[in-house]
N, C-alpha and C positions, 0 to 999 in steps of 0.2 A: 689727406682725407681719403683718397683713392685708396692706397696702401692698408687704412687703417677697414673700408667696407671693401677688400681683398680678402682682410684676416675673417672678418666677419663670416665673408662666404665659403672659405676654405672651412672655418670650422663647422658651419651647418653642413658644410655636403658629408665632411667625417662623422656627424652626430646624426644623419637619417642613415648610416652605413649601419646601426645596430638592431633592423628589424629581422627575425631569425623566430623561429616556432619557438613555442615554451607551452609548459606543462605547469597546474598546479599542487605543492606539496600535500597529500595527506595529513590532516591535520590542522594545515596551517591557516590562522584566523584572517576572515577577508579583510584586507587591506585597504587604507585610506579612499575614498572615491571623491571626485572630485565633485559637486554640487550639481543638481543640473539646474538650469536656466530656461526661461523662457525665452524665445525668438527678439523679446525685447529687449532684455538685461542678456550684459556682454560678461564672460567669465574674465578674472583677474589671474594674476600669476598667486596672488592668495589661495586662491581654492586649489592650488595643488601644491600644499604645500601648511602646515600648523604650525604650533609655538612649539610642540614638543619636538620638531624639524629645526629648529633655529636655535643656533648657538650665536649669543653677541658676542662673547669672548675666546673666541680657539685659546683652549693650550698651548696644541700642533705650532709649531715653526715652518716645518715643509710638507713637502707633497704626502709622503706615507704616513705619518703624525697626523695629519688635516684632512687626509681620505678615512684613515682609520676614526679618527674621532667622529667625523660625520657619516662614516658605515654603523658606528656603534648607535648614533641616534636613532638612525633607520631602523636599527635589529630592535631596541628599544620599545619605538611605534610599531612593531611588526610589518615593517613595510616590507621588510625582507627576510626568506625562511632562513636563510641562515647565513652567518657574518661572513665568515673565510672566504667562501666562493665569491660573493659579492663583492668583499675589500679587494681582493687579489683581482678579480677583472677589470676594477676599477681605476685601480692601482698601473696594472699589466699596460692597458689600452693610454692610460696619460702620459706612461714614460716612452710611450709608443711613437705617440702624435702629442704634444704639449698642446690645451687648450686653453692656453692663458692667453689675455685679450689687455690690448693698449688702455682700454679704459680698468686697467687695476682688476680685475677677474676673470676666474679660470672657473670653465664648466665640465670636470670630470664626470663622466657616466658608464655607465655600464647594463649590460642586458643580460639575463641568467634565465631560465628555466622557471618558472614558480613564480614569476612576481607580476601582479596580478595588478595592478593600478599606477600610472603614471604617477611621480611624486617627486621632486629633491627635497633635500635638506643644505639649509642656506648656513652657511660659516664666517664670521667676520671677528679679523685680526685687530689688534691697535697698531702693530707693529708690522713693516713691508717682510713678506712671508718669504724664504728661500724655495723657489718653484723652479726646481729643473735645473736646468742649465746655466751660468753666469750671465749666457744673455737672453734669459727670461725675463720678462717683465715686472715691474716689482706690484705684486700682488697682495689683496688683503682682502677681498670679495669670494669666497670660493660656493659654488653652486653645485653640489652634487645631487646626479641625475639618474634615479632607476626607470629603466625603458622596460614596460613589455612590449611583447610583441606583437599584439593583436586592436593597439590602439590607437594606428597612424595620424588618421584628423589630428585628436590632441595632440602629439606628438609635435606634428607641425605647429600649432598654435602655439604651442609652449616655447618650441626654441624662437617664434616671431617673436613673440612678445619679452621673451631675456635678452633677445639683439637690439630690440627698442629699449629698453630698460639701461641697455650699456650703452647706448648712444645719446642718453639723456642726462646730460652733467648734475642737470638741478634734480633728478631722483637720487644719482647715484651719490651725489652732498646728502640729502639727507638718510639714504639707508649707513651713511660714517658716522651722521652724527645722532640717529636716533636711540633714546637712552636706555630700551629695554625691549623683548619679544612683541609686544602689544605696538609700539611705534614701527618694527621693521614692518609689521602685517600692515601696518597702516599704507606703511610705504606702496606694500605689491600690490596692495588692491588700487593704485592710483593707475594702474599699467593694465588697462582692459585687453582682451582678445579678441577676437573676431569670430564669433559663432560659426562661421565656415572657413575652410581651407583647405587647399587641395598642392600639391605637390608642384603644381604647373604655376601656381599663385603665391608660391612663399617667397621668392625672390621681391613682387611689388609688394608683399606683407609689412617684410623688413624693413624696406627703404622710404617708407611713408615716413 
């Protein structure tokens, strides 16, 4: 258990490493936002996040197939101005650091210039994915993650609430076996956040 909230925190200290200035493109149509909330209703990992973001069945086999397919959703939604630079960061940064995680998913992401709203796009296999290296973990969960730069709060809320998410066997059963885009949403709004969060606070976020 140690070992596995090890992995955990190694990879959240690598996923706050991509906060950096960014620009918005000319042009490009504003980008998904995520819902706001009253002080009393708690945001989910739903609201960052649609059905036009969710694939229940990857094509992809591996890492570039399975970033690429779920960059292409992105460009799709317009969450991102433009594919190449997006895919290839995302791409670049995972063959970098592998952010595959004991509980069966990996959270690639990436941070570019232009992109203007926090958002992944969620990928689920039938079949254990080739991720990386042979002693990768066998994967079928993949969560890709576009970060701007100027949204840290969320930012933080979001990877607490994917760490809980992955430490919950009886969500992560049902995000396998639920049978279409309307059941995954069902799933992620089960996974509230925490209206506040601050960087001094994500470590006890997590581990509740």
């Amino acid at each position: 258990m140690a070992s596995v909230c090890g992995r955990f925190l190694s990879c959240l200290t690598l996923l706050k490493q991509v906060f950096t200035a960014g620009t918005v493109f000319p042009g490009m149509a504003p980008a998904y936002k995520p819902a706001m909330h009253s002080s009393n209703t708690a945001m989910t990992l739903a609201d960052f996040t649609s059905a036009g973001l969710i694939i229940p069945h990857l094509r992809g086999q591996d890492v570039a197939t399975v970033i690429q397919e779920l960059s292409q959703a992105m460009q799709r939604e317009r969450r991102v101005p433009d594919l190449l630079p997006f895919y290839h960061a995302a791409l670049n940064r995972e063959f970098l650091v592998s952010t595959d995680m004991e509980a069966g998913m990996a959270f690639p992401h990436a941070r570019l210039p232009g992109l203007q709203e926090l958002c992944f796009a969620l990928g689920r296999s039938g079949e254990t994915l080739t991720w990386g290296t042979r002693a990768a973990r066998p994967i079928r969960l993949v969560f890709l993650i576009a970060v701007p730069a100027t949204d840290s709060i969320q930012y933080l809320l979001l990877i607490s609430g994917l760490a809980r998410l992955a430490k919950d066997s009886r969500l992560v059963e049902k995000l396998h076996a639920a049978q279409d885009t309307a059941q995954i949403l069902e799933v992620l709004q089960q996974v509230k956040l925490r209206n506040s969060l601050t960087p001094d606070t994500l470590d006890k976020a997590i581990n509740r």
